[in-house]
TILUM-726700 format. One record per residue: x, y, z of N, C-alpha, C in turn. Coordinates in steps of 0.02 Angstrom, whole numbers, plus 50000, padded with zeros to 5 digits. Layout:
XYZXYZXYZ ...
END
This chain:
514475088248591514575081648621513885078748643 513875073748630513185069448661513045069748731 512385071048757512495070948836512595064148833 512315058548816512155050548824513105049548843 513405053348803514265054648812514465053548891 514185057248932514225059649015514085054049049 513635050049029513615043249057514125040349091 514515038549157514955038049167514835032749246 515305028749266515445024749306516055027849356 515915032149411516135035149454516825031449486 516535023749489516955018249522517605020949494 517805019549411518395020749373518655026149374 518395029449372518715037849369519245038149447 519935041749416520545041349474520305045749538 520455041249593520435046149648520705053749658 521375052749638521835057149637521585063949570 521365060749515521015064849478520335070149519 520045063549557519315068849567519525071749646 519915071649689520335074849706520695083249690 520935081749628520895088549590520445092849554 519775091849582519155091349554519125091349465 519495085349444519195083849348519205079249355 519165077449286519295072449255519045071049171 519225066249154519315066049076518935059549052 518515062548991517895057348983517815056348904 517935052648857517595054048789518155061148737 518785061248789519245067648736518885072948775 518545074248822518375081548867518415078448933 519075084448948518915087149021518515089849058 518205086049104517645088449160517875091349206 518055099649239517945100449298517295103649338 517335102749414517135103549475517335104749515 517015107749574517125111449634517455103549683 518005103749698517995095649746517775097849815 517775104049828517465103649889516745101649923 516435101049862515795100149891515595093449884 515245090949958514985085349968514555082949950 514585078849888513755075749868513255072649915 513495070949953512975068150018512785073950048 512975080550067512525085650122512105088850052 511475088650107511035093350064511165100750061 510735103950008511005110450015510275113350043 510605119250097509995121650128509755128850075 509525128750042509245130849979508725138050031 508505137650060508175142250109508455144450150 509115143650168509235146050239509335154650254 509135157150190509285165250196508535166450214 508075162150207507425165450209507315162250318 506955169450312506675168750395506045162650423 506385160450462505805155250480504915156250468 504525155550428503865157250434503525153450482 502995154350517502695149550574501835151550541 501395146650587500745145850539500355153150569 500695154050630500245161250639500645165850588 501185167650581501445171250531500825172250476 500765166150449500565165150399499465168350396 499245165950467498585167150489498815176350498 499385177650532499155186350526499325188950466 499645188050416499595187850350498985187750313 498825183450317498005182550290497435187550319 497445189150388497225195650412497255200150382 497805203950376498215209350345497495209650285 497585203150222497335202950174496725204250185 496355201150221495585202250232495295208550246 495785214450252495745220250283495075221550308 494965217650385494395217850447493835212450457 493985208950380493725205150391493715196750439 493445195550491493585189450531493915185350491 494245181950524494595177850486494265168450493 494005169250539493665161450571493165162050527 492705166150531492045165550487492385165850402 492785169850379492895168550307493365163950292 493805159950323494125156450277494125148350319 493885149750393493695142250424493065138050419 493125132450398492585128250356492175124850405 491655123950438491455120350490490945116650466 491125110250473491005102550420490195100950491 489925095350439489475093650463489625088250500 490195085850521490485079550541490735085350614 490655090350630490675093850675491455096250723 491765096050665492565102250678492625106250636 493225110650635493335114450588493855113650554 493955115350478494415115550431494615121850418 495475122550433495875127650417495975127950342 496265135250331496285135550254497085133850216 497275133450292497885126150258498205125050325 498905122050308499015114850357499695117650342 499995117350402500975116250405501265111550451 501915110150451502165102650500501955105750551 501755111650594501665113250662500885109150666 500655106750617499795106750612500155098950632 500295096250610500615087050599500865086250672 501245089050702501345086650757500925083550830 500325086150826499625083750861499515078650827 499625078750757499165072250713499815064950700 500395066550742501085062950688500905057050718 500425053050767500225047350765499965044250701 499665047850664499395044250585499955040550565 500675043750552500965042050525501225034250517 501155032050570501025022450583500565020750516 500145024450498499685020250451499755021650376 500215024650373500615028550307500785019950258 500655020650201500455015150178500525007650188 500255009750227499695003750260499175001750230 499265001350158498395000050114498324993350079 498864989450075498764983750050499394977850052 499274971150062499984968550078500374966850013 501044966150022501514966849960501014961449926 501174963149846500854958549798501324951849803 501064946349774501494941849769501754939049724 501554943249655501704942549592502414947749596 502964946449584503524949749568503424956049492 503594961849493503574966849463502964968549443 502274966549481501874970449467501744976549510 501244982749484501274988749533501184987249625 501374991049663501424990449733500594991249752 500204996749707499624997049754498974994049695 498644987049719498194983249693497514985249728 497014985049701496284985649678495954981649637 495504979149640494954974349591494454979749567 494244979249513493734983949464493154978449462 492744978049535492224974349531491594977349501 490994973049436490464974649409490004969649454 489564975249476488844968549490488524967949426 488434959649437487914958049399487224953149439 486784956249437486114954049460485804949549404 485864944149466485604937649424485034934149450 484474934649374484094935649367484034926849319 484264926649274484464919949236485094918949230 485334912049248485914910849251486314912449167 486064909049128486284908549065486434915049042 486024922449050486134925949035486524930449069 486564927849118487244932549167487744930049167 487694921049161488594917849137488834922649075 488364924949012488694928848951488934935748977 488724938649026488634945849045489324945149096 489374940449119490004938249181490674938849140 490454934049077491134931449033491264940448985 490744943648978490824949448920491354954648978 491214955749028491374959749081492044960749102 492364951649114492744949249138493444949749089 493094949449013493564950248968493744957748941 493204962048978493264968548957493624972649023 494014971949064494274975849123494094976149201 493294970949180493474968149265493844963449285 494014961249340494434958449378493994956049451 493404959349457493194956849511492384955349490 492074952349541491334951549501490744953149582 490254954449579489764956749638489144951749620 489234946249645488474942949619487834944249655 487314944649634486844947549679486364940349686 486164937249720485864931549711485404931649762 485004924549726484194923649775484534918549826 485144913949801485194908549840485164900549823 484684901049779484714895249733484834893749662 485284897149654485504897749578486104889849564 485924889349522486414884349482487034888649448 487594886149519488184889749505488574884549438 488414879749418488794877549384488694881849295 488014883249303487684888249236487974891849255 487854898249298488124904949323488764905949293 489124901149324489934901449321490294898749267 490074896649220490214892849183490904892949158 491514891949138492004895949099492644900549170 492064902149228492594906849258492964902149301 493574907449293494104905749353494374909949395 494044905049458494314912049506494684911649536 495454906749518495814911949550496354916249525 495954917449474496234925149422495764930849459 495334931749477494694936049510494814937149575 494384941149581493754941249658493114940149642 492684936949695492194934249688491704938449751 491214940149735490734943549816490154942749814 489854938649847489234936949847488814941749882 488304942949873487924949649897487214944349890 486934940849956486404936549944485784941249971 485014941149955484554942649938484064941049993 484334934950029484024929950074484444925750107 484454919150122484814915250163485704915350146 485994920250184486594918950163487204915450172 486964908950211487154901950212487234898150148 486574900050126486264895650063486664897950016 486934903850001487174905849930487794904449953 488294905050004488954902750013489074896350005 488674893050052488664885750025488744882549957 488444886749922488184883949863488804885849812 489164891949823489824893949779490274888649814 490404889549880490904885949887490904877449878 490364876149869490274870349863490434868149748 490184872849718490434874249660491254873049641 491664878449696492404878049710492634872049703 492094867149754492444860949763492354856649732 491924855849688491654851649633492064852649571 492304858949578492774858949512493344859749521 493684856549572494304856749593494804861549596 494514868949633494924873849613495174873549692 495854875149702496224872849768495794880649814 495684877949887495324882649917495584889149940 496354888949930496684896349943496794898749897 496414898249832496254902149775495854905449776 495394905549803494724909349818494684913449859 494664918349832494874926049841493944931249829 493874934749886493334936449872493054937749963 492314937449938491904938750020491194938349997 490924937750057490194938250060489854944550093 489674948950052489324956450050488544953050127 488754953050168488294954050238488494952850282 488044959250309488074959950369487574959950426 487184956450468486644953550496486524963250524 486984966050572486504969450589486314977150552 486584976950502486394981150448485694980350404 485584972250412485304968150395484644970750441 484534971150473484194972050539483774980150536 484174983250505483794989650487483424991350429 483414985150382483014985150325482434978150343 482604973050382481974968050384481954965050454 481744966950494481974965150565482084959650585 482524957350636482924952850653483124953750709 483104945350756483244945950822484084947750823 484464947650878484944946150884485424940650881 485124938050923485364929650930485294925250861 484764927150820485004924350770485524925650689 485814934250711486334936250682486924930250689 486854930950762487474931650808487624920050769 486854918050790486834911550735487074908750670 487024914150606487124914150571487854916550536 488214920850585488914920850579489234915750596 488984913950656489464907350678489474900350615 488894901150589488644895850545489204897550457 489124903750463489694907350413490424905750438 490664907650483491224906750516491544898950498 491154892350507491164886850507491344885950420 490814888250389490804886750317491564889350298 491624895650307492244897150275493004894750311 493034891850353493584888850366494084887150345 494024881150288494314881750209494644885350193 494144891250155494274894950119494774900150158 495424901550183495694904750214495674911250182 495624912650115495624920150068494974923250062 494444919150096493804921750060493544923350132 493324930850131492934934450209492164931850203 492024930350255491364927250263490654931350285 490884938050294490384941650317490554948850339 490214954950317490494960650298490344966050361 490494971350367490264976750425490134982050388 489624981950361489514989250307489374995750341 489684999250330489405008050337489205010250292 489125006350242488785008450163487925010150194 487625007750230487195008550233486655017050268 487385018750314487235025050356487445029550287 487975027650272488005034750209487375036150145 487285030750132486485031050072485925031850110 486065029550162485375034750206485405040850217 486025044050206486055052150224486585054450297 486875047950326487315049950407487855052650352 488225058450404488855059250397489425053050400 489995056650390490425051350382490685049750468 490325052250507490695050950581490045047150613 489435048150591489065044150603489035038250556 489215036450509489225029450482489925026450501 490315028450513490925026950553490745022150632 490375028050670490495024750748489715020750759 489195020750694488835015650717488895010050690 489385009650630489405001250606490205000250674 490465001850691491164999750725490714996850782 490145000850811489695000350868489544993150856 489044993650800488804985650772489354979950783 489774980850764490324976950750490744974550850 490694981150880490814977850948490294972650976 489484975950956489054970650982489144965650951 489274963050885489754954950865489834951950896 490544957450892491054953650920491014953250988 490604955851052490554953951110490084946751102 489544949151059489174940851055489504934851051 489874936650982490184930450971490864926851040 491254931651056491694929851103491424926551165 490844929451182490374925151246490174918251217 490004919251159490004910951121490434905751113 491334909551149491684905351135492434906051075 491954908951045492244911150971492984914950977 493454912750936494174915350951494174922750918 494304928650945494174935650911494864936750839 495414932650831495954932650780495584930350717 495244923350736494514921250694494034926250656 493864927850692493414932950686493624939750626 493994942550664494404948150620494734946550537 494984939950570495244938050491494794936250429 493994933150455493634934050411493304940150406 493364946450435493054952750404493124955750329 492754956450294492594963450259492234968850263 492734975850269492364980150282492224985650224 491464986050208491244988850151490894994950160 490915000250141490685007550126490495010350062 490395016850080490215019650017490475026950012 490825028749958491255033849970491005038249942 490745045749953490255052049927490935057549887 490635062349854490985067649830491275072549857 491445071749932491785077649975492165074649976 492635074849953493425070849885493995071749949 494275075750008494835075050050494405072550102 493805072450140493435070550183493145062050179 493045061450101492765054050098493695050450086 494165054350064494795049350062495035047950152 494955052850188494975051850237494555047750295 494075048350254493515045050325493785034950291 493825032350233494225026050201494685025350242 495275029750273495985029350287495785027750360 495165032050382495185031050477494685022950487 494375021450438493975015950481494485009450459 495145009450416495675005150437495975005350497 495965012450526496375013350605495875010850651 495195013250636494675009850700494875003850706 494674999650658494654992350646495484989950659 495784993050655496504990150690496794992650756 496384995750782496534999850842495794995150889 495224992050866494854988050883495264980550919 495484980450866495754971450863496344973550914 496614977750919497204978050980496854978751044 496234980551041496014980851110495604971851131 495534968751061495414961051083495944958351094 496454959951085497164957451074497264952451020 496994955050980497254952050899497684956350850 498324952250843498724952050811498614955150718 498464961450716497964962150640498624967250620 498854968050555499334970450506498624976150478 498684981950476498484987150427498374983250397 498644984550350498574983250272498284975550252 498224969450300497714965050303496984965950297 496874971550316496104974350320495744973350265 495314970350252495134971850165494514977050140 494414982450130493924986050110493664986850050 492994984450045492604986149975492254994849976 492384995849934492185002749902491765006149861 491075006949871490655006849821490455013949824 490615018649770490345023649726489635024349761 489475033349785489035032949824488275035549763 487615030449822487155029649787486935039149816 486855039449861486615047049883487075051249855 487235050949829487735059049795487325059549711 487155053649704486885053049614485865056449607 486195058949544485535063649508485005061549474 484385063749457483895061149402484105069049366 484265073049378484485078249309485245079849319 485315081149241485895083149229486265074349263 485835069449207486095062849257487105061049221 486915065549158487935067449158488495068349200 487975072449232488525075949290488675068949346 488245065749326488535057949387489135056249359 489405054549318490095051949310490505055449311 490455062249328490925064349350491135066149434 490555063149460490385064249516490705056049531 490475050949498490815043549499491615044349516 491935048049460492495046749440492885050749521 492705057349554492805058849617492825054949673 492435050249663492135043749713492635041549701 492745039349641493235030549632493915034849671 494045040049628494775042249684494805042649743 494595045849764494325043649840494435038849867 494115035049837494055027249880494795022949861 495075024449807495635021049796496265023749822 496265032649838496615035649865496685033849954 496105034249963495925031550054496115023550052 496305020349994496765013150007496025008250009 495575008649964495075002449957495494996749916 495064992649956495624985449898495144982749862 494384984549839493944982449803493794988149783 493454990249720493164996149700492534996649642 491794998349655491054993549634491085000049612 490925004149571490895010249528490155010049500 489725015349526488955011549514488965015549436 488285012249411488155015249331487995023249369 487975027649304487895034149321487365036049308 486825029549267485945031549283485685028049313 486065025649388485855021749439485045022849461 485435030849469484465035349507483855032949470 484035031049387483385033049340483035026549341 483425021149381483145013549364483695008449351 483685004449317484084997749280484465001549236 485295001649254485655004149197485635000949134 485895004949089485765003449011486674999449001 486854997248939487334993448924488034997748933 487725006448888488305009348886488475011748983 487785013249008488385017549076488655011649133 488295007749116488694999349140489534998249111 489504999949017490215000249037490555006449052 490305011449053490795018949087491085017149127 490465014349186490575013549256491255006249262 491105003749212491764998949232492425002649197 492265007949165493075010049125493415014849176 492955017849221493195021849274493725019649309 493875012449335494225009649377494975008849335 494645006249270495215003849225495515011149188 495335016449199495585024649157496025026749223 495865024749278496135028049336496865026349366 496675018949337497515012749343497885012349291 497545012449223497965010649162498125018749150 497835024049133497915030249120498065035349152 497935036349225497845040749273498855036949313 498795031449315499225027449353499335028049428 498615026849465498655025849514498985022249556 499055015649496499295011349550500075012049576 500335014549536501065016649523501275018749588 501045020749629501435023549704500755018249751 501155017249804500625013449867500135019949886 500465024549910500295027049966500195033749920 499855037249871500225044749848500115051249918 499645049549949499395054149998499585055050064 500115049750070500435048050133500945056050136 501175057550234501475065250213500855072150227 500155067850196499965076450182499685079450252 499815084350275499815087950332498965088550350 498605090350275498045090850283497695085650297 497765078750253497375072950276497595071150340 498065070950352498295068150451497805071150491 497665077350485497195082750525496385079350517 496405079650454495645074250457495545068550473 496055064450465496165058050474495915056350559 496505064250607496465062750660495655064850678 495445072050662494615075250698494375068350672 494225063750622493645060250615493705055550666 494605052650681494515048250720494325048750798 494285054050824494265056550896493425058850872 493305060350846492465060050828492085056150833 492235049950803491865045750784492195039050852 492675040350883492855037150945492375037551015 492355047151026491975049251061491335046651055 491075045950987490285042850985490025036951001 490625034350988490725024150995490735024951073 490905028351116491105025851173490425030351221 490185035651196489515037351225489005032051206 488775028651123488455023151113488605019251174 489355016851176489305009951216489085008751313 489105017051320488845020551395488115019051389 487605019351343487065019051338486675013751310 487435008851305486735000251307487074998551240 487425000651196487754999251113487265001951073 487694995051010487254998150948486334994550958 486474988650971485604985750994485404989951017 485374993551075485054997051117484665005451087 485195007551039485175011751016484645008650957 484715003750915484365001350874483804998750875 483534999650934482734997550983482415001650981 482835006051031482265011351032482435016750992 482705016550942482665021650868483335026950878 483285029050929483915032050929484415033650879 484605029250849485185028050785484685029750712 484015028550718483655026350640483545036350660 483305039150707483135045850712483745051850697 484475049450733484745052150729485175052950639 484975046350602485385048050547484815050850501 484145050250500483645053350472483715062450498 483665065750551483925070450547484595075750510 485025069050511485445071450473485335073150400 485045067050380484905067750302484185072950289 483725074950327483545079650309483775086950304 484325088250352484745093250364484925094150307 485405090050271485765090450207485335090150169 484585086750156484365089150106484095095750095 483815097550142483675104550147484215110050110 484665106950135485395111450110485435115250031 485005107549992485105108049927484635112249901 483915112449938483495116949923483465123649937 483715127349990484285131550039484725134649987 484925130249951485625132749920486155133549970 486125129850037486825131350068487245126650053 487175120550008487735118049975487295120549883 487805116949859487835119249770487945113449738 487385108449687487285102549663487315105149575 487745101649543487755103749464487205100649451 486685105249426486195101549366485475101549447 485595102349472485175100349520484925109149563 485295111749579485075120449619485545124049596 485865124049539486305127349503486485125349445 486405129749376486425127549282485785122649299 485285121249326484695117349297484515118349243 484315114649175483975114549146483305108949141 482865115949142482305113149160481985111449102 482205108649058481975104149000482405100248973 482745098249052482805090349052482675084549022 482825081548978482385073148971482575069049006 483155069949056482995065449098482985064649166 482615073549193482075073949238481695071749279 481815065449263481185062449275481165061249350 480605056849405480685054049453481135049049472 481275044549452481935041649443481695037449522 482085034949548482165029349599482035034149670 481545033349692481605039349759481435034249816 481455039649881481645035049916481105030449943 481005022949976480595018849973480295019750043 479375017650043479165017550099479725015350167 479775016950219479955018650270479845017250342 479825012750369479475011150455479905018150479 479705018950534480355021750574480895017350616 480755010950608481325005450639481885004150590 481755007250512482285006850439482625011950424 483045010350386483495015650357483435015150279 482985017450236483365015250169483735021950120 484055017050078484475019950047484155025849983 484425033950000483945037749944484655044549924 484375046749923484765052749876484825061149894 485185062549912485315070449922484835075349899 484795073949832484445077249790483925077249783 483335073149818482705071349811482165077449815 482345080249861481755086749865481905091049818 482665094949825482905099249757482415096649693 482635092549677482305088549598481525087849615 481215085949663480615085849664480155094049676 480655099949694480555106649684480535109649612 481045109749582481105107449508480715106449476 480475100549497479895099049437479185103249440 478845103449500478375105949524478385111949490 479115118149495479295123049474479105122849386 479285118049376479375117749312478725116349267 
END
């Protein structure tokens, strides 16, 4: 008989029949047990004895026969707790506050039957000539991006630039160079010249004044100027964020993920205290945020540290008393520059492709996937498009998008979710005992403390107390592409710039070599 046969509509079938537990389908009689209730579950375990997590920790003893058990199987992170070698609901019950933020990553789409969890596969393109980046915009756009990263001086002729696009099929993100008045102005003023309605415009503007501040110095007051002047411009535009709070910047300098956490949130209170003394409505404020990072290859730690600076930032705005939805939050996600190699520069895309999950798993709603011979200079055509197929292999093939939340539940991320956030809380609130993020950003404090860090970790690599493919482990030292590659740039001690894990390893290497 066909199973497709069994197919059956419960409604029709006689009471009195399934009652006598049968019934008759296709010329065969079906019976069943009628006693049993399709609605109770079956307790499938109940012969087995309750296990509990010490059960399970003196178990693992047993195994180790004498050996400690804290020193061999507990992980003690540089973000400064420790990681068990697993997690049970007794572990969740300290952490079952997360559960409020359980997908919480993006608001319903508004297109009917498309997937629940959306992402943009944004490419920068650095523009350099308009004409030749309108072709590079249009080649991109038709090949699997969806979002675009313009990098601009400010005075570009958006009507060349843009020629052909429409955005409000896109995202749009301006990442300006210099006056970033001047380059908003100048798109949105484009918008309006070509009559595209202003709640189509979907996108943001990549700055952030006091991030800004650690690469070219800058007073305060005239941050605090130039938002308000942003704030004004984008008014309009109700879809488009006017100005960003990056922690991208502490992570490519080398901070952990609890220090790039509680000093951009830090930054972001001194803002937002500026701006509110100015007058400024804090619902305002929040609603034009984007908050942008950079997500590294410690793959449950970087999905987690994504998941907690949505709780900061919404656990922030409740303390201004703004009205903010999770999943309103908008986060850009950019593929980290410090995790990438000048050897074995292969091994970057696979180190990419860890990133992009990450960041899409921790609920980014933008996702910038850098080329994978970022380190060596100006990417070439082909790892420009890798780096854009990453986003599009992960949604069309992988099918990420297919569930909101896949990670929501896990016992282990709640536990991280929670140490980073009581970490990186504790730090925010000692910062704010000692004058904020300005204060700290004066007298070096913040530029010393994340430079320590990143020499710590680099050391690591030379150490061998962490393990880099292609870099202090399988090197081959006849490399071709070895080389020096992008290292890190002169330095005040009032800056932070952006460099690479690997810098000394590879510069040992060669010397060696």
């Amino acid at each position: 008989m066909n199973v497709q046969n069994l197919i059956f509509d419960f409604a029709n079938i006689s009471h009195h029949l399934l009652n006598q537990g049968k019934f008759y389908i296709n010329g065969v009689w079906i019976f069943f047990n009628p006693n049993i209730n399709p609605k109770m579950k079956d307790k499938l375990f109940s012969d087995f004895p309750v296990t509990t997590k010490q059960d399970w920790i003196n178990q693992a003893i047993q195994e180790l026969k004498g050996k400690d058990f804290e020193k061999t199987l507990v992980t003690k992170t540089r973000e400064g707790f420790s990681l068990d070698p697993f997690y049970t609901p007794e572990d969740f019950k300290s952490h079952e506050w997360t559960k409020k933020y359980q997908n919480q990553v993006n608001p319903k789409p508004e297109i009917p039957g498309i997937s629940p969890r959306v992402w943009s596969n944004v490419v920068r393109i650095d523009v350099v000539d308009e004409k030749s980046a309108n072709i590079e915009i249009l080649e991109v756009l038709q090949h699997g991006a969806d979002g675009l990263l313009l990098v601009l001086e400010g005075n570009e002729n958006m009507d060349v630039l843009l020629q052909n696009v429409l955005p409000q099929y896109i995202q749009v993100f301006l990442c300006p160079k210099n006056n970033p008045d001047q380059a908003l102005s100048a798109f949105f003023d484009w918008a309006n010249d070509n009559g595209f309605e202003k709640k189509e415009i979907h996108g943001g503007l990549l700055w952030d004044g006091f991030a800004q501040a650690l690469n070219a110095s800058n007073d305060k007051e005239s941050i605090l100027d130039i938002v308000e002047n942003l704030l004004e411009l984008g008014l309009p535009f109700t879809r488009f964020k006017v100005f960003s709070l990056n922690s991208a910047i502490y992570h490519d300098a080398g901070g952990s993920a609890v220090q790039e956490m509680a000093f951009c949130i830090s930054a972001f209170i001194e803002l937002m205290d500026g701006l509110t003394e100015r007058g400024r409505n804090p619902q305002e404020i929040f609603q034009k945020l984007l908050v942008e990072c950079s997500v590294g290859s410690d793959y449950f730690m970087e999905i987690a540290k994504v998941r907690t600076l949505r709780v900061l930032i919404h656990q922030l705005a409740a303390l201004y008393q703004v009205n903010l939805a999770p999943e309103s939050i908008f986060i850009f996600a950019n593929t980290s520059f410090w995790t990438k190699t000048t050897q074995d520069v292969q091994s970057n895309i696979l180190r990419n492709t860890t990133e992009a999950m990450a960041a899409i798993l921790g609920g980014s709603n933008a996702l910038h996937v850098l080329a994978h011979d970022v380190a060596l200079g100006a990417p070439n055509e082909f790892s420009k498009r890798m780096a854009r197929n990453v986003s599009s292999i992960l949604k069309e093939e992988s099918y990420l998008d297919k569930v909101l939340d896949p990670v929501s539940g896990s016992y282990y991320l709640a536990s991280l979710m929670s140490s980073l956030f009581y970490k990186a809380k504790d730090k925010i609130e000692l910062l704010e005992q000692k004058g904020g993020w300005w204060m700290a950003y004066q007298n070096l404090t913040l530029q010393k403390e994340i430079k320590a860090m990143r020499s710590e970790r680099m050391l690591a690599l030379v150490t061998k107390e962490e393990t880099k493919i292609g870099v202090n482990k399988y090197v081959n030292r006849e490399d071709s592409d070895a080389v020096p590659g992008i290292n890190r740039m002169p330095e005040d001690e009032n800056q932070l710039k952006s460099t690479r894990q690997s810098l000394l390893a590879e510069n040992k290497n060669q010397n060696q070599g």
